[in-house]
N, C-alpha and C positions, 0 to 999 in steps of 0.2 A: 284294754285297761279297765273301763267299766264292768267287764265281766270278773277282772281279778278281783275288783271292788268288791264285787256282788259275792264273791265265793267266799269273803273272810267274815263279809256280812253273816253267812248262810252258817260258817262255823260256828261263829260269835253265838248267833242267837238259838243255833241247833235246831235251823228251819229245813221239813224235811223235803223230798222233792214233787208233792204232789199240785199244790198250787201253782210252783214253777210249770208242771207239767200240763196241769187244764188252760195254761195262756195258751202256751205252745199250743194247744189243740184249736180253742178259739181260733188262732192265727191260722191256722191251714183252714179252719173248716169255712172263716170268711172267705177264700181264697178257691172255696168247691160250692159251698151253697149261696145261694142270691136272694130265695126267696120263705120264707116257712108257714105251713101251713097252718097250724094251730099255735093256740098263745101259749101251750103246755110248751111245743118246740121252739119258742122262742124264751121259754124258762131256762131249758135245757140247754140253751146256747148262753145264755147268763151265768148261769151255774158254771160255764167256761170259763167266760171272757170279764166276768164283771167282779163275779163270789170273790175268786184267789186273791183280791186287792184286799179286800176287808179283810181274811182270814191272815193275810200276813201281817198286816197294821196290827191285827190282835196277838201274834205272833212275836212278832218282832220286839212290842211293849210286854210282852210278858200278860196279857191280861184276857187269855185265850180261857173259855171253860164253853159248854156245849149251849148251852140257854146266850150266850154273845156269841157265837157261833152263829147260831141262829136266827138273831136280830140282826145283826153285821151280814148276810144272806140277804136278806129281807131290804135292807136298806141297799144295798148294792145292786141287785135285780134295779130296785125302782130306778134309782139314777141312771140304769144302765137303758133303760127304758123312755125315760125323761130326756136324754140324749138323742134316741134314736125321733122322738116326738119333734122336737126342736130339727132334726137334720134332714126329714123325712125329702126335700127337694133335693139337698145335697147326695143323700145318700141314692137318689133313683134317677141322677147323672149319673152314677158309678155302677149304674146297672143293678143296685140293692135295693130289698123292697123289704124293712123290716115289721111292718104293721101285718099282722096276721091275714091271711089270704079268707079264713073263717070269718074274721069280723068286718073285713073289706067287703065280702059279698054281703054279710047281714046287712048292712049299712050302702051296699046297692052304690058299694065304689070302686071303679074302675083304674088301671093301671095311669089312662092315659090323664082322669082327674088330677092325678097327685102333678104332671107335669104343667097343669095351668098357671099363670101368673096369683091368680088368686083362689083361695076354698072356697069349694060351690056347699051347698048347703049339707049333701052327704056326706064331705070332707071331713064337715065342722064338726058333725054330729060322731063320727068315729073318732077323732081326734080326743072330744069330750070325755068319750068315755075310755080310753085307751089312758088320758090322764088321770083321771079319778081312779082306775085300777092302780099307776103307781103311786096316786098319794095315800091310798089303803094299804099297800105297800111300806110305803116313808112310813105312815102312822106306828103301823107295827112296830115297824123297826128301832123306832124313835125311843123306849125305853133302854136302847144300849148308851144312849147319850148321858143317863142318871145312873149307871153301873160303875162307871170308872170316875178320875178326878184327875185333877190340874190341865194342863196341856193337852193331852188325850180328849179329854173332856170338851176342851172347846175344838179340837180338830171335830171333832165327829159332830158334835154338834153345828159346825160351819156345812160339815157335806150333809146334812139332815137340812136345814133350812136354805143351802143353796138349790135343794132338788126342792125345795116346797116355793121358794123366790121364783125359780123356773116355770111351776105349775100355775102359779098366779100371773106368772105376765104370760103365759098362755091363753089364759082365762080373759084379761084384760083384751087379748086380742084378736078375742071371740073366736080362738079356735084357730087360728088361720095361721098355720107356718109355714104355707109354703113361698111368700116373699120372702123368708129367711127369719133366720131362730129370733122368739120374740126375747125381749131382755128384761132382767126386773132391774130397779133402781138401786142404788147402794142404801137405800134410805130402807126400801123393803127386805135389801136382804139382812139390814142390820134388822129390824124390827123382828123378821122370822127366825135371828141366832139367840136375840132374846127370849122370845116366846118357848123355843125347842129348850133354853137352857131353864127356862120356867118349868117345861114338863106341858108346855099348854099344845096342843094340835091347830 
């Protein structure tokens, strides 16, 4: 039944089947790779599993052009990123290690670090900057929120400041997610839908 859904959706808004397809890829390729070596290959796995969500929201609203393409990209990577930051104990119970094997060794961390109850100091320090790349990320991305208007408008702006809410109670908790995903406030995530609807970083 949801798929019959999805197909009248698909006529409706004459979506074609390429974003449906890079899920589909995402999905298997979680299902062969565990681990990636450089951040370039963990791009490339976004560009799967993360990009086709924004490109269809643009899609779907009708407010698809290549410059929101492009920011919608940008934005989606980060969260997609921001997710795996937050999950990283969860996700290396399930045998996934999505923090780049490149900036694990720069940063002189090992496999069985991430299994600790808490971040030792090399943790933190990769953590940091693995956030800071996606809120360089969010930044970019953040003028697709002042492209569009009404409803659309504040959607994306909600998934712009929830991925920056996330990056802040990160920050707040000096790095450390492997007790489990830190959380921001509803106070902070209202303050950062304001800010993004402001145009402020």
């Amino acid at each position: 039944p949801l798929l019959r859904t999805l197909q009248r959706t698909v006529r409706r808004h004459r979506l074609g089947p390429g974003p449906f397809l890079d899920l589909i890829a995402a999905n298997r390729q979680d299902q062969l790779v565990k681990r990636y070596e450089t951040y370039d290959d963990l791009l490339a796995y976004c560009t799967l599993s993360a990009n086709p969500v924004g490109r269809l929201v643009l899609a779907v609203t009708g407010t698809t052009t290549p410059e929101r393409v492009r920011l919608s990209d940008a934005v989606c990577t980060a969260l997609q990123i921001v997710e795996h930051l937050q999950d990283v104990a969860e996700d290396l119970a399930q045998g996934r290690v999505y923090l780049p094997a490149e900036d694990m060794k720069r940063f002189h961390v090992q496999e069985e670090d991430l299994a600790a109850a808490t971040a030792n100091a090399s943790v933190r320090a990769l953590i940091a900057f693995e956030a800071e790349r996606a809120l360089d990320l969010l930044n970019e991305g953040a003028p697709l929120v002042g492209s569009v208007h009404g409803r659309l408008k504040l959607l994306l702006a909600g998934f712009v400041a929830g991925g920056r809410a996330a990056i802040r109670a990160i920050r707040t908790a000096s790095h450390d997610v492997l007790p489990g995903p830190p959380k921001a406030s509803k106070i902070q995530l209202l303050r950062e839908v304001g800010a993004t609807l402001r145009g402020k970083e």
